[in-house]
DSSP file (Angstrom, degrees, kcal/mol; ACC not computed):
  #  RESIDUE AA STRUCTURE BP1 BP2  ACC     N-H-->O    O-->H-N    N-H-->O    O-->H-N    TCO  KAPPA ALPHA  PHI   PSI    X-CA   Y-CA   Z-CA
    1    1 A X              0   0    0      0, 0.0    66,-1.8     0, 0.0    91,-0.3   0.000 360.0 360.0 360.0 132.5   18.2  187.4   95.7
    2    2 A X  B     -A   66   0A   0     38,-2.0    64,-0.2    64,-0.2    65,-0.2  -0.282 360.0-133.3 -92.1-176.1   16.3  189.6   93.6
    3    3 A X  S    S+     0   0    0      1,-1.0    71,-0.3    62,-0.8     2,-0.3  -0.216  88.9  25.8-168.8 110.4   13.1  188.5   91.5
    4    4 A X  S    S-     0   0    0     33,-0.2    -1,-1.0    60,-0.2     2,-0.4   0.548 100.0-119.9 -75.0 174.6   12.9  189.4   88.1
    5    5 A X        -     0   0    0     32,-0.9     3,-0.1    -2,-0.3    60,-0.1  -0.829  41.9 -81.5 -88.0 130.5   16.6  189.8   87.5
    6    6 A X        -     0   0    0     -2,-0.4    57,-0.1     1,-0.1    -1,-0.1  -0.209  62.5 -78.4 -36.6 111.4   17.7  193.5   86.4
    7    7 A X    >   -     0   0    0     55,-0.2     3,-1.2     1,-0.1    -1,-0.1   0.180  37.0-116.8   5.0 121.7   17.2  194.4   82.9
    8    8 A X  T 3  S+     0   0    0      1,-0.2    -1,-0.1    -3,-0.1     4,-0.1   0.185 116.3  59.6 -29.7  -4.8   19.8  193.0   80.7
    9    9 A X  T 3  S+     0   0    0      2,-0.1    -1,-0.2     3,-0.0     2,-0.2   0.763  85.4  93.0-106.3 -29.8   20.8  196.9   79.9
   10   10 A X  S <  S-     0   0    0     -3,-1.2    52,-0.0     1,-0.1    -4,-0.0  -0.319  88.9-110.2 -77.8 129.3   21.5  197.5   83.5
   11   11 A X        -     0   0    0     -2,-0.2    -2,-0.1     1,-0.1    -1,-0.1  -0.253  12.9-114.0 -78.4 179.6   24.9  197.0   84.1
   12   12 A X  S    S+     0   0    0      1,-0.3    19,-9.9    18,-0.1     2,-0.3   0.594  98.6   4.3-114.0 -27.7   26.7  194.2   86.0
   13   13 A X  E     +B   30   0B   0     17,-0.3    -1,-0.3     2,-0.0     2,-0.2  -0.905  67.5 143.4-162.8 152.2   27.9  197.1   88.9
   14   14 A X  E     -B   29   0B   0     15,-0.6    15,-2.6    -2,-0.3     2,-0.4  -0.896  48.3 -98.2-158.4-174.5   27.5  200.4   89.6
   15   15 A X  E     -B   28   0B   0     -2,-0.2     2,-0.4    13,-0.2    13,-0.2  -0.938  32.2-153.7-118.1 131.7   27.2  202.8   92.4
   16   16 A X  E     +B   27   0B   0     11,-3.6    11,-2.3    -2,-0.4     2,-0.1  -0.927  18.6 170.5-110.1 140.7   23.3  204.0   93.3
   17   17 A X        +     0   0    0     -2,-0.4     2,-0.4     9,-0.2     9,-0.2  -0.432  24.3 120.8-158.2  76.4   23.2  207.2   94.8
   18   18 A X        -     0   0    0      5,-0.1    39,-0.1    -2,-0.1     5,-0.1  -0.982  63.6-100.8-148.8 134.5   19.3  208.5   95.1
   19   19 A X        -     0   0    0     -2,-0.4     2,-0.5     5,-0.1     3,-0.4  -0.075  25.5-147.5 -49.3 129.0   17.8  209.4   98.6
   20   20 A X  B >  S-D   23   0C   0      3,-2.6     3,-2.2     1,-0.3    31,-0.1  -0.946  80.2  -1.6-122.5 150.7   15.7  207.3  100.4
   21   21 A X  T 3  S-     0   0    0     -2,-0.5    -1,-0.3     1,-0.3    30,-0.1   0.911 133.5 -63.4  49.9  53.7   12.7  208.7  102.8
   22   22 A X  T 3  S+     0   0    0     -3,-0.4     2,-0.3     1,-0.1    -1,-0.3   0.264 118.2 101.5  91.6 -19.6   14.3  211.9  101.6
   23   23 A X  B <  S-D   20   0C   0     -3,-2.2    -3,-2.6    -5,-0.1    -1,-0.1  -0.974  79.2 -84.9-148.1 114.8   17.8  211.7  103.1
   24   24 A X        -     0   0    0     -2,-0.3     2,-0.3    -5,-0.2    -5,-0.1  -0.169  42.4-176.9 -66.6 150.2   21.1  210.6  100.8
   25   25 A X        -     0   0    0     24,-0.1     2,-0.3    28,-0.0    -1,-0.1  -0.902  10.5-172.3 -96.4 131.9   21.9  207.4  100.3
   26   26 A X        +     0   0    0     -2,-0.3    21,-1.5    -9,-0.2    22,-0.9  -0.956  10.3 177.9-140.7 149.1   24.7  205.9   98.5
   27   27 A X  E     -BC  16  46B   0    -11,-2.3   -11,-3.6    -2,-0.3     2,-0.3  -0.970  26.1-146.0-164.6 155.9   25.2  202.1   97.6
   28   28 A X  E     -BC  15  45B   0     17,-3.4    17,-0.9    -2,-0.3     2,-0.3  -0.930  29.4-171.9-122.9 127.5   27.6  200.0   95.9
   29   29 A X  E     -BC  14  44B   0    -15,-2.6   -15,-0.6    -2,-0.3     2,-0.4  -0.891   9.0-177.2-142.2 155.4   25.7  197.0   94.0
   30   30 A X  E     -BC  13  43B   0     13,-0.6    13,-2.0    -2,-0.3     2,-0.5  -0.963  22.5-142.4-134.8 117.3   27.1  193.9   92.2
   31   31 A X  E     - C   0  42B   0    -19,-9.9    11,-0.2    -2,-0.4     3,-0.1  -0.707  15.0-172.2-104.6 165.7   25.3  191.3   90.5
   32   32 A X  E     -     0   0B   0      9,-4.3     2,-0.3    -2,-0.5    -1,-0.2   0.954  67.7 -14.1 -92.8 -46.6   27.2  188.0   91.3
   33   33 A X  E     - C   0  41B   0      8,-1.2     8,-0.8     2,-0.0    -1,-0.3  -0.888  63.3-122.7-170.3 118.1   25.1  185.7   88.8
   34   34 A X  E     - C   0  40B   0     -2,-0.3     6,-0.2     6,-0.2     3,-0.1  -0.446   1.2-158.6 -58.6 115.8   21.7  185.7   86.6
   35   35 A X    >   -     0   0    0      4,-2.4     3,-1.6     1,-0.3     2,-0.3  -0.170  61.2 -91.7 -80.4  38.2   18.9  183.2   86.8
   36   36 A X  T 3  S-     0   0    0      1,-0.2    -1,-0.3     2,-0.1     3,-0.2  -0.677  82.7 -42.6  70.3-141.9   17.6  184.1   83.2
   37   37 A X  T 3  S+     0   0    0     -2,-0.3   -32,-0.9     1,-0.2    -1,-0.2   0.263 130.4  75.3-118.4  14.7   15.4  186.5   83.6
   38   38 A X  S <  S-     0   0    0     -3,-1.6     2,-0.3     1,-0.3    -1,-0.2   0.627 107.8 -10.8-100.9  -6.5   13.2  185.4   86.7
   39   39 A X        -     0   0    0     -3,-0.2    -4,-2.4   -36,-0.2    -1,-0.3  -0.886  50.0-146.3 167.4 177.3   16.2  186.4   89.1
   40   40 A X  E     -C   34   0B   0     -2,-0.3   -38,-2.0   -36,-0.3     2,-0.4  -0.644  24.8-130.3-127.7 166.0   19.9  187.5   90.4
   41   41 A X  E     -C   33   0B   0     -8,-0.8    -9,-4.3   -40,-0.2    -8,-1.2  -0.993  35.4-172.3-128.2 132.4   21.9  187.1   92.7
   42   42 A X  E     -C   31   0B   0     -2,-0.4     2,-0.4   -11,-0.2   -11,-0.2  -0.855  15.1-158.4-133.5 161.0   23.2  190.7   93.9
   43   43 A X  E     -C   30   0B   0    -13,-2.0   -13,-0.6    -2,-0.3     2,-0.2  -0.968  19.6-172.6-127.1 107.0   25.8  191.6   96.3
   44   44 A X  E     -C   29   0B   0     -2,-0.4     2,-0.3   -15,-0.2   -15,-0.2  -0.642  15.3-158.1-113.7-168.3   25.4  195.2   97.7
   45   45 A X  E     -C   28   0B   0    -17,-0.9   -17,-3.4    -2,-0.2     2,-0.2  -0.795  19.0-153.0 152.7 106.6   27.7  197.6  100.0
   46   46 A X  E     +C   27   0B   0     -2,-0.3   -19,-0.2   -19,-0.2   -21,-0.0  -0.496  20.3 178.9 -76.4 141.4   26.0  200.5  102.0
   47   47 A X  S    S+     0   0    0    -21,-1.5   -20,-0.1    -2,-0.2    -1,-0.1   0.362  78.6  32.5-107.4  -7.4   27.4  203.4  103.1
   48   48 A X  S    S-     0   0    0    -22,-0.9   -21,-0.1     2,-0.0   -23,-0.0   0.879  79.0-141.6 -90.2 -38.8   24.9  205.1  104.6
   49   49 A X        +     0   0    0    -23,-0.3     4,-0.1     1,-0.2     3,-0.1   0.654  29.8 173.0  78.1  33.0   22.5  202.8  106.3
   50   50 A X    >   -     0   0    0      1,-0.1     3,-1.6     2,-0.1     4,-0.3  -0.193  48.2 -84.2 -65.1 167.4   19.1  204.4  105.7
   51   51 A X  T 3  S-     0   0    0      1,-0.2    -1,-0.1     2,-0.1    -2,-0.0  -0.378 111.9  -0.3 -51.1 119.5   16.3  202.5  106.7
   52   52 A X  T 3> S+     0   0    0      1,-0.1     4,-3.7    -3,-0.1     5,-0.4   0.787  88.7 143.9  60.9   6.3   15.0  199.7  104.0
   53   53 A X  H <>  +     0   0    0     -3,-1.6     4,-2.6     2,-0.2     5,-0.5   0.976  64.6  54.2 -51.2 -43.5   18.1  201.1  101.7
   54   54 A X  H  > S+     0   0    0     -4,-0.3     4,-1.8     1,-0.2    -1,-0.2   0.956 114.9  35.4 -43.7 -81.2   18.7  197.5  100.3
   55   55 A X  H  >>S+     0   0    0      2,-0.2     4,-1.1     1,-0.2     5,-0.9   0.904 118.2  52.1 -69.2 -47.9   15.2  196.8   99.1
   56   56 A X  H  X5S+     0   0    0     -4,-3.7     4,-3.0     1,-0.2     5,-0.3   0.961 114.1  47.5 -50.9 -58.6   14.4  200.8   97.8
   57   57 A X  H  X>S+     0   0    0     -4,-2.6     4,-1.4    -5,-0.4     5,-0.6   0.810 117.4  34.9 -55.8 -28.5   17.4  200.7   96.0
   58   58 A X  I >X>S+     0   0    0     -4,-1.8     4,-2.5    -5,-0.5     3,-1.3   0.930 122.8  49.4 -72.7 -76.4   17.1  197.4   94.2
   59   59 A X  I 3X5S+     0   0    0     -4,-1.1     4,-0.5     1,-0.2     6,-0.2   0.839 128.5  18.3 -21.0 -63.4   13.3  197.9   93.9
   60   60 A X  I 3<<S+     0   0    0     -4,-3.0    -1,-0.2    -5,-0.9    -2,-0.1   0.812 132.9  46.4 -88.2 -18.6   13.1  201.3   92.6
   61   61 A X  I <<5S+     0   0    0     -4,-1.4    -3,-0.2    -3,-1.3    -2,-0.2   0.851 127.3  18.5 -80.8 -79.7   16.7  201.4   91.3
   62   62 A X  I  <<S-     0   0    0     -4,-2.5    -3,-0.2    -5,-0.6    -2,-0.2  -0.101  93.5-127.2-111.5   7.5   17.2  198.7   89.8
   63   63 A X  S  <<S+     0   0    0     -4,-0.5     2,-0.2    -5,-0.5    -4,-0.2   0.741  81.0 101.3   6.8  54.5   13.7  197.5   89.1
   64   64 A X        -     0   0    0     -6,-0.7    -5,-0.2    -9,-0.1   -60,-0.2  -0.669  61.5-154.6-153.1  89.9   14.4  194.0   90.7
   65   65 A X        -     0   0    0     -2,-0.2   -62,-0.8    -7,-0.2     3,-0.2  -0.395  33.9 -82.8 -70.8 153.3   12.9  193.9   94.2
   66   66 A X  B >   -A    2   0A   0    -64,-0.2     3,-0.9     1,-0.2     2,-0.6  -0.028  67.4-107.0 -26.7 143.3   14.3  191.2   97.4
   67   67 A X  T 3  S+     0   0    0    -66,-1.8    25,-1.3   -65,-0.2    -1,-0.2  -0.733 101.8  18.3 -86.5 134.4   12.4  188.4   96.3
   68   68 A X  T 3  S+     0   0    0      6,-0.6     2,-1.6    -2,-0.6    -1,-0.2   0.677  84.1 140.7  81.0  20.9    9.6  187.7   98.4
   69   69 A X    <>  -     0   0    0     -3,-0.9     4,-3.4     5,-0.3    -1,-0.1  -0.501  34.0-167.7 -97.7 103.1    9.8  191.0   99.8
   70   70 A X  T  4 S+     0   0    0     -2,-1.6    -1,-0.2     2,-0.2     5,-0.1   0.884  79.2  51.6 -57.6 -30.7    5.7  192.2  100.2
   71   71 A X  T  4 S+     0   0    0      1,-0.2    -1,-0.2     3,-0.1    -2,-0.1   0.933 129.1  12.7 -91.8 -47.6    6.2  196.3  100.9
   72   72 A X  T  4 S+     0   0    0      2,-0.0    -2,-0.2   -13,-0.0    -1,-0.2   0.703 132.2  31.3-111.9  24.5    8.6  197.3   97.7
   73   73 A X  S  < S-     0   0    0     -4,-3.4     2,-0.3    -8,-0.1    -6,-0.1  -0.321  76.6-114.2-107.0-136.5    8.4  194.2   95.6
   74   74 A X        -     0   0    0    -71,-0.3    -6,-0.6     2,-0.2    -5,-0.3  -0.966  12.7-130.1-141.3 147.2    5.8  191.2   94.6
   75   75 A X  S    S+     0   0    0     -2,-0.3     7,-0.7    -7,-0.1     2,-0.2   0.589  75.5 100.5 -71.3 -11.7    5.2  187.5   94.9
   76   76 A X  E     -E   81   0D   0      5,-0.2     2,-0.2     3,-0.1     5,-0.2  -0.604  52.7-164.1 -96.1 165.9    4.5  186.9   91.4
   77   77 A X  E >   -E   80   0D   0      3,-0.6     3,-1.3    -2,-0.2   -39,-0.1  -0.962  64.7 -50.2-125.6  83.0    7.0  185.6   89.3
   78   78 A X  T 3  S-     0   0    0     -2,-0.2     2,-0.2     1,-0.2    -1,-0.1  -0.411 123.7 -29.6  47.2-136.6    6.5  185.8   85.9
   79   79 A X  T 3  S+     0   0    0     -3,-0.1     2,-0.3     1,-0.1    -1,-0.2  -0.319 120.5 105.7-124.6  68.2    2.9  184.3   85.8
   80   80 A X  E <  S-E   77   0D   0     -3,-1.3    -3,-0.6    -2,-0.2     2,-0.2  -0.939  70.4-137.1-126.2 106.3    3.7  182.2   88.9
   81   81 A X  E     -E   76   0D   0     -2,-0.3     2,-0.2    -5,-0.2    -5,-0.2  -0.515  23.2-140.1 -60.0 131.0    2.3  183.0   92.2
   82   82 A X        -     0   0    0     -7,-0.7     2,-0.4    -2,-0.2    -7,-0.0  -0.690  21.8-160.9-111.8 132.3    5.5  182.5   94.6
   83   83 A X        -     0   0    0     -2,-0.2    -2,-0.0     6,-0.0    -7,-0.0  -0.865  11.9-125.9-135.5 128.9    4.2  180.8   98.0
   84   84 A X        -     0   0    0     -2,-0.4     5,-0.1     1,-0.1   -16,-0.0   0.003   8.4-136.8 -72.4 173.7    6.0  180.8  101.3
   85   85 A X  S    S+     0   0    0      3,-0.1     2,-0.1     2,-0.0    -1,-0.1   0.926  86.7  43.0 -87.6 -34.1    6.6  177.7  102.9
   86   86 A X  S    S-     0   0    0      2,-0.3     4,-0.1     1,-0.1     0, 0.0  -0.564  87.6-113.3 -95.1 165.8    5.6  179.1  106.7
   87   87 A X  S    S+     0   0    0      1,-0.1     2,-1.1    -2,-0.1    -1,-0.1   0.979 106.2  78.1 -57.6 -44.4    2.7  181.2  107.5
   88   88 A X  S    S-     0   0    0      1,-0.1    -2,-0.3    -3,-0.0    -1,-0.1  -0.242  84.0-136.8 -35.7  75.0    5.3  183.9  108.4
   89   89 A X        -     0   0    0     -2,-1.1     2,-0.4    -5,-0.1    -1,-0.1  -0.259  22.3-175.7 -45.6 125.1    6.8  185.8  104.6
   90   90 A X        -     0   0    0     -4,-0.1     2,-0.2   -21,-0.0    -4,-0.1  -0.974  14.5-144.9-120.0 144.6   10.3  186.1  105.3
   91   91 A X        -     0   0    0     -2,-0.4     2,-1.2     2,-0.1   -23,-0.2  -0.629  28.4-101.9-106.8 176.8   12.0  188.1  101.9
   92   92 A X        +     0   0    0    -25,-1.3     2,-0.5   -91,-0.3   -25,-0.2  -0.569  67.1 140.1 -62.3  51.0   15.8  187.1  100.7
   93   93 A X        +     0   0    0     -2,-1.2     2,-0.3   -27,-0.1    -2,-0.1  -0.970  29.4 175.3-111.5 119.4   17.9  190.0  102.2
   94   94 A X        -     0   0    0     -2,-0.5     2,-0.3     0, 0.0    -2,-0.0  -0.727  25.4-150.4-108.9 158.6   20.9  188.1  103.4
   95   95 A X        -     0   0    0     -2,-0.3     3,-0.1     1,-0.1    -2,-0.0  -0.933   5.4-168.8-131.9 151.5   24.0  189.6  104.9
   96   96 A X  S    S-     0   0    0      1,-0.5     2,-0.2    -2,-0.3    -1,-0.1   0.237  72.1 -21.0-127.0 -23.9   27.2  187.6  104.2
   97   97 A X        -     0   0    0      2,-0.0    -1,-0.5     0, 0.0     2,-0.3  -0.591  64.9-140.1 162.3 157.2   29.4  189.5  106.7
   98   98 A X        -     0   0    0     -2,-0.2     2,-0.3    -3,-0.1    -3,-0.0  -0.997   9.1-166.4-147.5 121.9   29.2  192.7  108.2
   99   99 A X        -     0   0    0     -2,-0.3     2,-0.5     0, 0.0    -2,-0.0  -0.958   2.9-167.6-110.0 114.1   31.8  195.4  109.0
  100  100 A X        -     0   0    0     -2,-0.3    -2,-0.0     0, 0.0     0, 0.0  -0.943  33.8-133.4-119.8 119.5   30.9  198.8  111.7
  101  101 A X        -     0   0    0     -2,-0.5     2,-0.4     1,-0.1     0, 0.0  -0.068  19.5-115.5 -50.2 173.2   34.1  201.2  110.9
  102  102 A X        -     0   0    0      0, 0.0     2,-0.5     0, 0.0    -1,-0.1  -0.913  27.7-148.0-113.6 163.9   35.6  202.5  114.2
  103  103 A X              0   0    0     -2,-0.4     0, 0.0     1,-0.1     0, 0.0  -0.891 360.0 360.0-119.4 137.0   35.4  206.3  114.6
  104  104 A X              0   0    0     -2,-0.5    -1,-0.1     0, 0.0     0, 0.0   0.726 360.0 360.0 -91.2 360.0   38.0  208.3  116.4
């Protein structure tokens, strides 16, 4: 889950494919379903695995960071301060199933 939701210009999927910490990165991004315009729900597919790829790419990318994610998004919400329920922030980076090719 993202928060704000990607620009209305940005399209619905594409492939992002800009370097993070220097080193390419390639991702495959979907968005599944729009909350208006305070957030999405996006469905991505790595192929690289960098470090933090999920959240740079949406973040910087897409300009709709992990919701609740404190190093590349925000808590506010529009002009709602977002407040977790435990002391602990935990952000919305889910994974939904997970596949490691086999290499010969």
């Amino acid at each position: 889950i993202v928060a704000p939701a990607p620009d209305p210009s940005i399209p619905n999927e594409g492939i992002i494919d800009t370097p993070v910490d220097g080193r390419s990165a390639k991702s495959v991004y979907r968005i599944i379903e729009r909350f208006g315009a305070s957030a999405a729900l996006l469905e991505f597919q790595i192929y690289t695995g960098r470090k933090h790829q999920i959240r740079v790419h949406a973040s910087q990318e897409l300009s709709a960071p992990v919701y609740m994610d404190d190093v590349y998004g925000s808590h506010v919400v529009g002009s709602n301060t977002v407040q977790s329920a435990t002391t602990k922030q935990r952000f919305f980076l889910h994974s939904a199933s997970l596949r490691i090719p086999e290499f010969d």
